[in-house]
N, CA, C and O atoms as a GROMACS GRO file, in nm:
protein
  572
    1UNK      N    1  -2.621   2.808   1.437
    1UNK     CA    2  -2.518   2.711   1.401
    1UNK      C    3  -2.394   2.788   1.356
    1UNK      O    4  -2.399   2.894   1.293
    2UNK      N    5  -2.283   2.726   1.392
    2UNK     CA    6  -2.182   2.791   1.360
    2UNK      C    7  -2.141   2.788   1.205
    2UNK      O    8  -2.158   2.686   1.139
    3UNK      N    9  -2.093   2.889   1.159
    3UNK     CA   10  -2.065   2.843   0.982
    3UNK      C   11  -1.927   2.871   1.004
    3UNK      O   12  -1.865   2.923   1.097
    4UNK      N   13  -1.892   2.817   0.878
    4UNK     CA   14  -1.763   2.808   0.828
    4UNK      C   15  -1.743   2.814   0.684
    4UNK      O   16  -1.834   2.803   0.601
    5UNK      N   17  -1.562   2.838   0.645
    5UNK     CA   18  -1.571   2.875   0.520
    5UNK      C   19  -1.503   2.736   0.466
    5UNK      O   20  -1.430   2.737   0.367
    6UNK      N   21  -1.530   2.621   0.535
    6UNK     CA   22  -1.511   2.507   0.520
    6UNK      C   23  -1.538   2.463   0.352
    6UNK      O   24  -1.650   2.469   0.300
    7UNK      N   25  -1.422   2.422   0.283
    7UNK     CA   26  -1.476   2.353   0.156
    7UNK      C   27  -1.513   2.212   0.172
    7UNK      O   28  -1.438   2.119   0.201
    8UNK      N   29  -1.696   2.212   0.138
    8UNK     CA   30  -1.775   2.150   0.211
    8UNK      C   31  -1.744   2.053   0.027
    8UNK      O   32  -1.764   1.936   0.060
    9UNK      N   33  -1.728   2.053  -0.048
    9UNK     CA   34  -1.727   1.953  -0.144
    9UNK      C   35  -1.631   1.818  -0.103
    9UNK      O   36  -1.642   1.702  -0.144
   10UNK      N   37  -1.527   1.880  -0.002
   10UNK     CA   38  -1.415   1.789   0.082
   10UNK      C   39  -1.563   1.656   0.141
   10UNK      O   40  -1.545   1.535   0.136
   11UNK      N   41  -1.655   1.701   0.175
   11UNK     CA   42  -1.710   1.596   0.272
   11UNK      C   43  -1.756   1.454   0.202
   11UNK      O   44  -1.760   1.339   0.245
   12UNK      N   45  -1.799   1.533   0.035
   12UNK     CA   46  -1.810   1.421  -0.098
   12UNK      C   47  -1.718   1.330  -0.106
   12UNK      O   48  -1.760   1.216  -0.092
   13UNK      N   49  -1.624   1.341  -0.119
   13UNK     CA   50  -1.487   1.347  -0.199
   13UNK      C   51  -1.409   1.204  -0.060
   13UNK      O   52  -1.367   1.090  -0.079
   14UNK      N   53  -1.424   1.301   0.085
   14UNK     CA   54  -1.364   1.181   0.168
   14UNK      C   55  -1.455   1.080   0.179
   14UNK      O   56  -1.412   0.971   0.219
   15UNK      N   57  -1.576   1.092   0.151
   15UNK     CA   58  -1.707   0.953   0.161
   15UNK      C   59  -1.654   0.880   0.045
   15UNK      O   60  -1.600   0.772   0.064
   16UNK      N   61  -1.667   0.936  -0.090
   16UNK     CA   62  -1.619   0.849  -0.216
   16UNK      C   63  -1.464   0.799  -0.174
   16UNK      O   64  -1.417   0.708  -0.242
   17UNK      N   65  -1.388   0.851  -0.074
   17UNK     CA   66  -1.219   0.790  -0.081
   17UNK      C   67  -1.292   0.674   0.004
   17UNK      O   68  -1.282   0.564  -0.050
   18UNK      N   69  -1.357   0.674   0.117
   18UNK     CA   70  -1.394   0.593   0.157
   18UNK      C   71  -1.452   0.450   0.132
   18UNK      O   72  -1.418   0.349   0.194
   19UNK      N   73  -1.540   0.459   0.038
   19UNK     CA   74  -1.534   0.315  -0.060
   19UNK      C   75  -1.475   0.293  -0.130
   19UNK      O   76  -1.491   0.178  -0.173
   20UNK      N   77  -1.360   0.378  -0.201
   20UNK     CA   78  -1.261   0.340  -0.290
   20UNK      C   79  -1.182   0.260  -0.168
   20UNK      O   80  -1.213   0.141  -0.174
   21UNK      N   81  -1.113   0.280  -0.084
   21UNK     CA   82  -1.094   0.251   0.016
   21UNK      C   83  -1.127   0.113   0.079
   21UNK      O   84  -1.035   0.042   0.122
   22UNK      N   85  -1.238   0.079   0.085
   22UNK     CA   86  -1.298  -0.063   0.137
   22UNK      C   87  -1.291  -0.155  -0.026
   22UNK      O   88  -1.264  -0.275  -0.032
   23UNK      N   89  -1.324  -0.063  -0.151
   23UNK     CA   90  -1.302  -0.180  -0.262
   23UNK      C   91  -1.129  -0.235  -0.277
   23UNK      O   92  -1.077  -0.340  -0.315
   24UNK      N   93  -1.090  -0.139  -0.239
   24UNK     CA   94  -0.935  -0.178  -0.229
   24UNK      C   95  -0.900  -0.321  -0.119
   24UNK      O   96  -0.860  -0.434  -0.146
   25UNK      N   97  -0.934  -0.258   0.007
   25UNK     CA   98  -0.906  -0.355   0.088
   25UNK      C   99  -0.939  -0.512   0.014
   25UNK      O  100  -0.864  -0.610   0.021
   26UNK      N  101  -1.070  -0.503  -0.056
   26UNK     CA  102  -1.172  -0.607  -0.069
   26UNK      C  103  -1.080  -0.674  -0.197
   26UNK      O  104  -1.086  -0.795  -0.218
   27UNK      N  105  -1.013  -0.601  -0.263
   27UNK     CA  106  -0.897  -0.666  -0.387
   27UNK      C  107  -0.720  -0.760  -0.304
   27UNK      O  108  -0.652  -0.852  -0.348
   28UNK      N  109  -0.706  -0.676  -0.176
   28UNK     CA  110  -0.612  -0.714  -0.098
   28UNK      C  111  -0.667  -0.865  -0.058
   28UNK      O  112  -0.602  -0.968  -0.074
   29UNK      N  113  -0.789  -0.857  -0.007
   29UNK     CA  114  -0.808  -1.006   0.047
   29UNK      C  115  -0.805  -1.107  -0.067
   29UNK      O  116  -0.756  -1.218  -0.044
   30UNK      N  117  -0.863  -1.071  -0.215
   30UNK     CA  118  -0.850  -1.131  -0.292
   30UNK      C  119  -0.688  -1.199  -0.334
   30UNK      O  120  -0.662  -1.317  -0.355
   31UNK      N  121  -0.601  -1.092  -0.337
   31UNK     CA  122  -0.504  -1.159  -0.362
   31UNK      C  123  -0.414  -1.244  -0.219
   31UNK      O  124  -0.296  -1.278  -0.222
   32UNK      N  125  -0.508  -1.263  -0.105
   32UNK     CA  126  -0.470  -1.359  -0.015
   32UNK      C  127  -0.529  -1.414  -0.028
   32UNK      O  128  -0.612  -1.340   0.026
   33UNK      N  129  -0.590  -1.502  -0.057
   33UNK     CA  130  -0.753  -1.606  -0.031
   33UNK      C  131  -0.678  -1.687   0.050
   33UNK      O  132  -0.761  -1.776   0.070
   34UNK      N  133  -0.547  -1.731   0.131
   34UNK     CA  134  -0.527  -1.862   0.185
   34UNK      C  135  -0.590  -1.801   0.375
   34UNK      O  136  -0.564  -1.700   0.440
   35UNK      N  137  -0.662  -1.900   0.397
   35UNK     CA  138  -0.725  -1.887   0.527
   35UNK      C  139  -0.605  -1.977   0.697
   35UNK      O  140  -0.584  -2.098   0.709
   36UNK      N  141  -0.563  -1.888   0.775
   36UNK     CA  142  -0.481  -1.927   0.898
   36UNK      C  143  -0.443  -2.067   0.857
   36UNK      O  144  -0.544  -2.127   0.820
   37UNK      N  145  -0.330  -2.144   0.852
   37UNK     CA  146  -0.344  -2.281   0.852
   37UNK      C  147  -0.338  -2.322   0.698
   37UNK      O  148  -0.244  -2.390   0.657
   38UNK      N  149  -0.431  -2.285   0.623
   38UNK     CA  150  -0.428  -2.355   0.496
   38UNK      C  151  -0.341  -2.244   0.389
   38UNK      O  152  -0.399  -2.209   0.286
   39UNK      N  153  -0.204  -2.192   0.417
   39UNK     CA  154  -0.104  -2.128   0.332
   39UNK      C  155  -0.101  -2.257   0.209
   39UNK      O  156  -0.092  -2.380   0.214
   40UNK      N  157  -0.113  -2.166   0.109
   40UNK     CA  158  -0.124  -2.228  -0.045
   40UNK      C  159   0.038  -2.244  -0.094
   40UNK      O  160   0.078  -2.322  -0.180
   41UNK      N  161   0.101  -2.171  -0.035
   41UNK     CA  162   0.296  -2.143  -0.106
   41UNK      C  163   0.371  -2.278  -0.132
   41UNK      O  164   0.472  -2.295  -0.202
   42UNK      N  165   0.290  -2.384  -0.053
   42UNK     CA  166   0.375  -2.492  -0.072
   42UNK      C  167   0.384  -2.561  -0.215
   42UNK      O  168   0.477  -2.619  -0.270
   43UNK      N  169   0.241  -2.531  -0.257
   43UNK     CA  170   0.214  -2.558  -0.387
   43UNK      C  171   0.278  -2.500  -0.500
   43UNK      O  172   0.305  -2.549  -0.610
   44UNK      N  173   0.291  -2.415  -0.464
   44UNK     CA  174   0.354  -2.280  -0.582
   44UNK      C  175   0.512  -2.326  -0.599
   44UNK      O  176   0.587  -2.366  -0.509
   45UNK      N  177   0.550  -2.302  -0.779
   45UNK     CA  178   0.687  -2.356  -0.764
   45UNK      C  179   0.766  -2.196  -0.736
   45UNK      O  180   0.711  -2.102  -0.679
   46UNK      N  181   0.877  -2.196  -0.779
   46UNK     CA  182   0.954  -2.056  -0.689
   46UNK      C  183   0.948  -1.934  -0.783
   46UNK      O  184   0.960  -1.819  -0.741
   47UNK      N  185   0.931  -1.964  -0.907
   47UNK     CA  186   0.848  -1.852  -1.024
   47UNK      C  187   0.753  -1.789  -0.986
   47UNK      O  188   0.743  -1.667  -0.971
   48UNK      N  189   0.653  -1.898  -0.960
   48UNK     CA  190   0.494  -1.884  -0.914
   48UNK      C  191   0.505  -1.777  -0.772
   48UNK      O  192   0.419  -1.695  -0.741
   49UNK      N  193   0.627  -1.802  -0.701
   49UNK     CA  194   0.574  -1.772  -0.506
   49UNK      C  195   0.648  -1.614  -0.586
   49UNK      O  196   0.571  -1.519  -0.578
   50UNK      N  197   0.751  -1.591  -0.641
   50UNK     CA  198   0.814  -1.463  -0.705
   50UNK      C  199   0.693  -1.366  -0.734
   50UNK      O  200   0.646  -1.263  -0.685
   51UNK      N  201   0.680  -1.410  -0.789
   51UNK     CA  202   0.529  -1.319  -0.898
   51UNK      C  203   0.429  -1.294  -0.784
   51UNK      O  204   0.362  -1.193  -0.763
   52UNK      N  205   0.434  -1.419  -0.710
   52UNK     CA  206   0.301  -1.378  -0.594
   52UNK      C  207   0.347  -1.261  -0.540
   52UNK      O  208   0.299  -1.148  -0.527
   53UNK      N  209   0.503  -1.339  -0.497
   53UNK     CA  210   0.535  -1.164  -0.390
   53UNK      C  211   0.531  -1.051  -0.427
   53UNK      O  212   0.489  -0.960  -0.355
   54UNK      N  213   0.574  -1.035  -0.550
   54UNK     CA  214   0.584  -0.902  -0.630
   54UNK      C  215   0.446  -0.819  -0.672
   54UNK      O  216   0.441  -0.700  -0.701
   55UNK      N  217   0.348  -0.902  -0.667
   55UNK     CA  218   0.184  -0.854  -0.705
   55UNK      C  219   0.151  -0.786  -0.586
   55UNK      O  220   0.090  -0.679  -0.584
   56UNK      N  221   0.197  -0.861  -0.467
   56UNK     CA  222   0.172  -0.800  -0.333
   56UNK      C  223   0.248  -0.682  -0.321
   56UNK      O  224   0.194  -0.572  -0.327
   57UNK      N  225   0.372  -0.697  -0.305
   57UNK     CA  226   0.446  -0.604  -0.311
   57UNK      C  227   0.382  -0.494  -0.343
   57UNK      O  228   0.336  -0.406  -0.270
   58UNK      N  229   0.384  -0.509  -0.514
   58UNK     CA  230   0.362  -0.365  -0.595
   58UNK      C  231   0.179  -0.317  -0.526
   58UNK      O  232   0.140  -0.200  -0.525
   59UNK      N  233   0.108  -0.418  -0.482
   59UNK     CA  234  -0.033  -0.381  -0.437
   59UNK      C  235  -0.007  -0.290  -0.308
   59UNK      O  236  -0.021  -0.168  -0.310
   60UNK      N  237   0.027  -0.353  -0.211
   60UNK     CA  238   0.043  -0.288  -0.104
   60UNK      C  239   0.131  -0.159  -0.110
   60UNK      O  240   0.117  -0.092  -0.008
   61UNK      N  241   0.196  -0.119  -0.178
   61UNK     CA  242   0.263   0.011  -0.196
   61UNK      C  243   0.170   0.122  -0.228
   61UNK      O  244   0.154   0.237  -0.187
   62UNK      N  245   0.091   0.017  -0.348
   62UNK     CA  246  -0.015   0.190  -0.413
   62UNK      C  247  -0.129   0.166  -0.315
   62UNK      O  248  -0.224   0.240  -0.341
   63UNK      N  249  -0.154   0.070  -0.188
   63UNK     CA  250  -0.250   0.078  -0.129
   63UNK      C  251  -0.226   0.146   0.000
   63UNK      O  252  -0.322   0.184   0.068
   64UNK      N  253  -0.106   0.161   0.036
   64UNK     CA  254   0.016   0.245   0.083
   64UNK      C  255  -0.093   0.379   0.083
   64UNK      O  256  -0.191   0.407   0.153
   65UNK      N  257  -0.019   0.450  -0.039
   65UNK     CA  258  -0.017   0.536  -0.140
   65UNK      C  259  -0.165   0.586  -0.108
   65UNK      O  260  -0.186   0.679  -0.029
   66UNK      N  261  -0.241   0.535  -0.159
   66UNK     CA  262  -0.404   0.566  -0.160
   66UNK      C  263  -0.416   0.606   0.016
   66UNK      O  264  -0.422   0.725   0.046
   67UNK      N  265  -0.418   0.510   0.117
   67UNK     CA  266  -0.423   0.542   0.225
   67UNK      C  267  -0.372   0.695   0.256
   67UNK      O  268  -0.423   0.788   0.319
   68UNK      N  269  -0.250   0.680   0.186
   68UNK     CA  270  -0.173   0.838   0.250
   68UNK      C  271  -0.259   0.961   0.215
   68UNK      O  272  -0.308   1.055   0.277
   69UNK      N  273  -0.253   0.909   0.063
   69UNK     CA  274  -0.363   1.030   0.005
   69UNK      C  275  -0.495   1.079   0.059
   69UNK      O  276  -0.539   1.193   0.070
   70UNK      N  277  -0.557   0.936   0.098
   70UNK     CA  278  -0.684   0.984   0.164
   70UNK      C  279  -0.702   1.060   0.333
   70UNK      O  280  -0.793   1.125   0.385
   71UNK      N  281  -0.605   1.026   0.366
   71UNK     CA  282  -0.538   1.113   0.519
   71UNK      C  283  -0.530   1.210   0.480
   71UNK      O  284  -0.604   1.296   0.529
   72UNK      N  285  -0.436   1.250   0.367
   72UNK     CA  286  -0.406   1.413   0.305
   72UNK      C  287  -0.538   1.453   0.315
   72UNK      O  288  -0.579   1.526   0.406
   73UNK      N  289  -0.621   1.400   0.208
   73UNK     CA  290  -0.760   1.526   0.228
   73UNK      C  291  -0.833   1.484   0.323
   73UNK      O  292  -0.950   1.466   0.288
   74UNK      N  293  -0.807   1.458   0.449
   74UNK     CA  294  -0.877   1.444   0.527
   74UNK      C  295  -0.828   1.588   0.626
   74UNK      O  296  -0.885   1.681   0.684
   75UNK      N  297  -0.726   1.552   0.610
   75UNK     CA  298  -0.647   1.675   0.656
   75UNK      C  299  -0.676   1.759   0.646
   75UNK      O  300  -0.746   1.825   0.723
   76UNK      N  301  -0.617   1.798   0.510
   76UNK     CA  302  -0.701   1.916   0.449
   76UNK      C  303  -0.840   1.951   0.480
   76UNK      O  304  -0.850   2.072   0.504
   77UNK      N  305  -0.926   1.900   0.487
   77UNK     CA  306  -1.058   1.900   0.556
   77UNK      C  307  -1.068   1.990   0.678
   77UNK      O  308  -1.131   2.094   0.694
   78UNK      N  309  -0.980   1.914   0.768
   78UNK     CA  310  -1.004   1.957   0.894
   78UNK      C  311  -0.934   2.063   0.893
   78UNK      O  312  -0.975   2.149   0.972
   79UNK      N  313  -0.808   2.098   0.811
   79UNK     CA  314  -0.779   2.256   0.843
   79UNK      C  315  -0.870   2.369   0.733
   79UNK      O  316  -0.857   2.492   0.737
   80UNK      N  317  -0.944   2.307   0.657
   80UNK     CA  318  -1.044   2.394   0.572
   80UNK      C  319  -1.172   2.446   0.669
   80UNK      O  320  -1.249   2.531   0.625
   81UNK      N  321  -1.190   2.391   0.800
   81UNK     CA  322  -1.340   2.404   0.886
   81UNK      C  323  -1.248   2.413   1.035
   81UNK      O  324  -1.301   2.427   1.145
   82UNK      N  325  -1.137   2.404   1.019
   82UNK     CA  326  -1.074   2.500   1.175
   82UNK      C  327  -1.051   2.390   1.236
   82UNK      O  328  -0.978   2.412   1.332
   83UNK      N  329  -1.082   2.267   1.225
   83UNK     CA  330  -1.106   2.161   1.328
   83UNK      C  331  -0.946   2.028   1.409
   83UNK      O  332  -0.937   1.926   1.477
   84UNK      N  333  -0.862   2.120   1.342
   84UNK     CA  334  -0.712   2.065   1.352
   84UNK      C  335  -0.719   2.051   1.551
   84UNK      O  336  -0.635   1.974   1.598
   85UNK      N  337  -0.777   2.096   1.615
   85UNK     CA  338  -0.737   2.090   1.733
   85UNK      C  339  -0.826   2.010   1.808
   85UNK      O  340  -0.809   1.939   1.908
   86UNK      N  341  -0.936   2.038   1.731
   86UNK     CA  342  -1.068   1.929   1.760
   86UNK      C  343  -1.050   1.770   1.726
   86UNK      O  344  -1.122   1.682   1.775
   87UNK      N  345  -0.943   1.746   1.634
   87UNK     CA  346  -0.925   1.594   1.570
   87UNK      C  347  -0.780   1.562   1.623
   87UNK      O  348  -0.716   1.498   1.539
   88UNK      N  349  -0.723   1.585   1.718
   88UNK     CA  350  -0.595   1.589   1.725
   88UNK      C  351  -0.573   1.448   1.728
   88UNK      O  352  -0.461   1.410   1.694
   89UNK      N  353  -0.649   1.372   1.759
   89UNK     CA  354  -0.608   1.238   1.780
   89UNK      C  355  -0.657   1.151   1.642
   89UNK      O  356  -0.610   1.042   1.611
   90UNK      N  357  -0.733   1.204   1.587
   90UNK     CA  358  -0.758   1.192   1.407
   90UNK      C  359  -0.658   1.176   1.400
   90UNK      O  360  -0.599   1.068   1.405
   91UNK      N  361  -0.594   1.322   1.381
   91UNK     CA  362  -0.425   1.260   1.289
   91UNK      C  363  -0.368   1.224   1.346
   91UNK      O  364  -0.298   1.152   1.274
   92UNK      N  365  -0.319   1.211   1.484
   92UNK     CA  366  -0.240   1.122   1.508
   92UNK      C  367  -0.240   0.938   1.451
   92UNK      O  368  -0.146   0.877   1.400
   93UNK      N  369  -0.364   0.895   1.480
   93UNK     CA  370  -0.406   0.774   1.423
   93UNK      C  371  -0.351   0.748   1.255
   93UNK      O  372  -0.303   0.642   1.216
   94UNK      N  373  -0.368   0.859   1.178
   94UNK     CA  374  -0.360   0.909   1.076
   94UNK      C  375  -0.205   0.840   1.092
   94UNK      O  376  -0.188   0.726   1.047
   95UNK      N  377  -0.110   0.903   1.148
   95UNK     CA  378   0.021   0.879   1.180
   95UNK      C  379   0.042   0.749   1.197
   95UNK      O  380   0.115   0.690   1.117
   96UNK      N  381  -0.015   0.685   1.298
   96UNK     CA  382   0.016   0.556   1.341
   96UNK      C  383  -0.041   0.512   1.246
   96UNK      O  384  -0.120   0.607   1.244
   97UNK      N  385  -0.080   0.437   1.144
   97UNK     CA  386  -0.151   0.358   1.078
   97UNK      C  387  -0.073   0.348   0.932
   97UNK      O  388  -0.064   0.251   0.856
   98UNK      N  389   0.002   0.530   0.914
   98UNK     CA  390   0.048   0.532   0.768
   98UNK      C  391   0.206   0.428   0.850
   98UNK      O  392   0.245   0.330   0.786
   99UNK      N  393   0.283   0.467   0.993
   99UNK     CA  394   0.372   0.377   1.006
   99UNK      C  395   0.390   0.247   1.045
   99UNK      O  396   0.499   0.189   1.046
  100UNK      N  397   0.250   0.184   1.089
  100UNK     CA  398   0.218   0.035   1.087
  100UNK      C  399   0.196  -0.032   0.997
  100UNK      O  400   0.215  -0.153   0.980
  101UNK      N  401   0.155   0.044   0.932
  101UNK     CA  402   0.177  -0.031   0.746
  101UNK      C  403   0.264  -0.024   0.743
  101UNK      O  404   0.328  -0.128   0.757
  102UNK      N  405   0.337   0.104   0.723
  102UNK     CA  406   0.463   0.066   0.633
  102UNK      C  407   0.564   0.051   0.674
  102UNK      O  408   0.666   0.085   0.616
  103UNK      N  409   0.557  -0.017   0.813
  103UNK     CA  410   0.641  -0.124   0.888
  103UNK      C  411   0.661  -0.255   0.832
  103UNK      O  412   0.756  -0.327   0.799
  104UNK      N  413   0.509  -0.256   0.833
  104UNK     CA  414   0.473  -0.422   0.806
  104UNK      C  415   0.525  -0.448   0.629
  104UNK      O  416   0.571  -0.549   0.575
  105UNK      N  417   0.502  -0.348   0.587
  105UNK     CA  418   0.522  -0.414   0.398
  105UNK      C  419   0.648  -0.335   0.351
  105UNK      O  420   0.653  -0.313   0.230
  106UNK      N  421   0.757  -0.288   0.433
  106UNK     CA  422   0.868  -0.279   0.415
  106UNK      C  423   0.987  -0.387   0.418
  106UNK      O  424   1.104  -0.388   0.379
  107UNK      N  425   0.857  -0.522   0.513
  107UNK     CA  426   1.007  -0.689   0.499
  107UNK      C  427   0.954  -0.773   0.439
  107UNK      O  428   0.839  -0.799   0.475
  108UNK      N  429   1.000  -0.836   0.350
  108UNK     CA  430   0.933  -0.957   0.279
  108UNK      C  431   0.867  -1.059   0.361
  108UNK      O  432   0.918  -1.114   0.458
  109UNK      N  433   0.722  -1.084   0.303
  109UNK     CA  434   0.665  -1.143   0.424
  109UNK      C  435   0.640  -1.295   0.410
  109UNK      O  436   0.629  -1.354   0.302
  110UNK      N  437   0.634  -1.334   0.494
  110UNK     CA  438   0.614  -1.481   0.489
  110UNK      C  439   0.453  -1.550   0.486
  110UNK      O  440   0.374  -1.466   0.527
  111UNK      N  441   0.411  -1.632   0.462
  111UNK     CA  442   0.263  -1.657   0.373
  111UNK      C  443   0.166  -1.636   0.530
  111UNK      O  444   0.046  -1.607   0.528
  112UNK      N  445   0.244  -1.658   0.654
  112UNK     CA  446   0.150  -1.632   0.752
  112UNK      C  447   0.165  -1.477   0.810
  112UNK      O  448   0.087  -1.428   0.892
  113UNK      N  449   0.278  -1.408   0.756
  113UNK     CA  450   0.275  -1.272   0.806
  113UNK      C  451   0.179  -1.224   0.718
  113UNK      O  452   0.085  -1.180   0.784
  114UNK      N  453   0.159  -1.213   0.594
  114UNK     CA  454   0.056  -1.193   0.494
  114UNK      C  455  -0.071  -1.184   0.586
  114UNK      O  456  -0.149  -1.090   0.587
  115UNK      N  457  -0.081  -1.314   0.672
  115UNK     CA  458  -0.260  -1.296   0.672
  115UNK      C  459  -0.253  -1.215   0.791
  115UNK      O  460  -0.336  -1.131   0.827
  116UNK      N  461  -0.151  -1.246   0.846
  116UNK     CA  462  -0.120  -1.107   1.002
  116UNK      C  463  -0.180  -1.044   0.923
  116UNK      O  464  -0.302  -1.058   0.920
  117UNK      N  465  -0.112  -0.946   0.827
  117UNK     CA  466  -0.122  -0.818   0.790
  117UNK      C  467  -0.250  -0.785   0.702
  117UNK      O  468  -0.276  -0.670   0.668
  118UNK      N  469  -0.332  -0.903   0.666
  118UNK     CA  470  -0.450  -0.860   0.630
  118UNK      C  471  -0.558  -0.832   0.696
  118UNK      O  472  -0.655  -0.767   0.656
  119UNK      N  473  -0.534  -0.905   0.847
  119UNK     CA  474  -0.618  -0.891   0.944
  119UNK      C  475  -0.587  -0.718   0.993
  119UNK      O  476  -0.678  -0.634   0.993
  120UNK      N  477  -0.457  -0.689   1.028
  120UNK     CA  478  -0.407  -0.578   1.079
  120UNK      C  479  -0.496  -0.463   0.991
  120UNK      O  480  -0.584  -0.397   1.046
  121UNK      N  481  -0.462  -0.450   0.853
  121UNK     CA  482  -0.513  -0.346   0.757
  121UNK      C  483  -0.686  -0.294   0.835
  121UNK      O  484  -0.738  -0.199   0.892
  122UNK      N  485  -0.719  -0.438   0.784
  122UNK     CA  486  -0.821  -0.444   0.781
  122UNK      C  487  -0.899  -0.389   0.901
  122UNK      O  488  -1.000  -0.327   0.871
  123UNK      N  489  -0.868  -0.402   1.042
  123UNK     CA  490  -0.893  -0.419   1.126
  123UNK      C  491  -0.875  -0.238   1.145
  123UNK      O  492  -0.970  -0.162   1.166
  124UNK      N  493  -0.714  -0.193   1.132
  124UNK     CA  494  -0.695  -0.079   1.182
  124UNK      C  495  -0.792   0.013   1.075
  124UNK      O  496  -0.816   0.127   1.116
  125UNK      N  497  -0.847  -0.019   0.952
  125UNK     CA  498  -0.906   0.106   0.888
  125UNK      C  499  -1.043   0.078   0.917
  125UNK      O  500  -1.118   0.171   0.885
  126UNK      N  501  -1.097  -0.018   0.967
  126UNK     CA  502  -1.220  -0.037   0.984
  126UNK      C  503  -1.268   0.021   1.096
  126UNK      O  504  -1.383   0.062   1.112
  127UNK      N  505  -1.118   0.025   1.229
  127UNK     CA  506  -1.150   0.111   1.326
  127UNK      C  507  -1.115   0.222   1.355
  127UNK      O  508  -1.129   0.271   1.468
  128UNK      N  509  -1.046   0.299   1.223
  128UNK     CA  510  -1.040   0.432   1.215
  128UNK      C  511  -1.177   0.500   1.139
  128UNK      O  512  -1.202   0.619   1.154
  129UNK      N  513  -1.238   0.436   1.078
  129UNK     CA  514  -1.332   0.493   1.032
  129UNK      C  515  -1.449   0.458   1.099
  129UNK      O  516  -1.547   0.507   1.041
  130UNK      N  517  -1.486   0.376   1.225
  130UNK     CA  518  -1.559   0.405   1.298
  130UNK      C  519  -1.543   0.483   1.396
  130UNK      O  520  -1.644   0.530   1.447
  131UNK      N  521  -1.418   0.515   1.448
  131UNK     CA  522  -1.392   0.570   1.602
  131UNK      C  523  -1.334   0.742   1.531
  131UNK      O  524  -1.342   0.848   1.594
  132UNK      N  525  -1.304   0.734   1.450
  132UNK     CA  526  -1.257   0.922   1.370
  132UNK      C  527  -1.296   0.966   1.294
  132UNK      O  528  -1.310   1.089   1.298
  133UNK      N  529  -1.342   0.878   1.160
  133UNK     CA  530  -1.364   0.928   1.031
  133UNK      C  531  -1.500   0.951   1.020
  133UNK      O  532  -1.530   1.042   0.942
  134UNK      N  533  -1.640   0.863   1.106
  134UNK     CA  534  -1.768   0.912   1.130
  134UNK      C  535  -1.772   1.017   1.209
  134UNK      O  536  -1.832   1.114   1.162
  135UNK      N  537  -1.740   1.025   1.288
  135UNK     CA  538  -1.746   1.174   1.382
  135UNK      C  539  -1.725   1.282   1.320
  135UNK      O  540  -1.785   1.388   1.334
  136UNK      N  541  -1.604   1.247   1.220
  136UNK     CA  542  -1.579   1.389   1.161
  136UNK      C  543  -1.669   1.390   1.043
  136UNK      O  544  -1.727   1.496   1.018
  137UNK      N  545  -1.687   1.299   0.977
  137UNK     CA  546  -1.814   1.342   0.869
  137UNK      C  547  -1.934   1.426   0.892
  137UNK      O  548  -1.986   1.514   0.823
  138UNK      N  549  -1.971   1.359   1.041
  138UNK     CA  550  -2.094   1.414   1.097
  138UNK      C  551  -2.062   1.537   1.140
  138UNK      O  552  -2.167   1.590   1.177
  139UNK      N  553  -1.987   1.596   1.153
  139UNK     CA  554  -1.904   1.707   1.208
  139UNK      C  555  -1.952   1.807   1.105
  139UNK      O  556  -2.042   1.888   1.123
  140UNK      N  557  -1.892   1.793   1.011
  140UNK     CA  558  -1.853   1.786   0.872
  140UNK      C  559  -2.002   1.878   0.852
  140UNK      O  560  -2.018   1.999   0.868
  141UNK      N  561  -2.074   1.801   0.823
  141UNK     CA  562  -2.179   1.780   0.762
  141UNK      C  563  -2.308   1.855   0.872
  141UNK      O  564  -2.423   1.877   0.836
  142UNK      N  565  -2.247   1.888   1.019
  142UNK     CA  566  -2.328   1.982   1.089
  142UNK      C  567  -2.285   2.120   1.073
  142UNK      O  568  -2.316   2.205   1.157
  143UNK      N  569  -2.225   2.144   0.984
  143UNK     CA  570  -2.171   2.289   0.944
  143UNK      C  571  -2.230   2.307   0.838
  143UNK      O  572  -2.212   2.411   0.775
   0.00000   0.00000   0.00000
């Protein structure tokens, strides 16, 4: 087997970002609970819809944030075990995902772009971490 001088504590560390990661998401849906069709905003007086936006706002920035970070050591990872040429499309995804977010939560959104974008999140990290982030664990973890 091939060895490496891979810092193998990285492989801990991106599994634990990884459910930090899904508990996050799982706080995002919370602060949407309105389901396609049944948008709650109408109810809300314009204090109430303020504060909503701004909770989002400030959420999606540090969830932003966390995402970026967890790409960083993922990164890092792959140039700690040589594998930058082997994942090239890792980071690229990596790329596309930190600027589809922060496409999407750079315009004030409207109560149905919201659930767009919870589906989107959701969707794009669920299929980065099946189609890149298992491969490379297992990767990872055959060294």
């Amino acid at each position: 087997m091939l060895q490496s001088a891979g810092d193998y504590s990285m492989i801990g560390e991106i599994e634990r970002e990884h459910a930090l990661l899904w508990d996050r998401l799982a706080r995002f849906y919370e602060l949407l609970p309105c389901l396609p069709g049944e948008e709650q905003c109408d109810s809300c007086t314009p204090p109430q819809l303020e504060a909503c936006q701004q909770t989002l706002d400030d959420y999606l920035v540090d969830l932003l944030a966390n995402i970026e970070q967890h790409f960083a050591l993922e990164d890092a990872a792959m140039r700690s075990f040589g594998l930058n040429d082997v994942f090239a499309a890792h980071l690229e995804d990596h790329a596309d995902i930190v600027e589809r977010f922060g496409d999407a939560i750079s315009t004030s959104l409207r109560p149905a772009e919201r659930l767009e974008l919870k589906k989107m999140v959701g969707k794009l990290l669920k299929d980065h971490i099946a189609q890149h982030d298992a491969p490379l664990i297992a990767r990872l973890k055959g060294y």
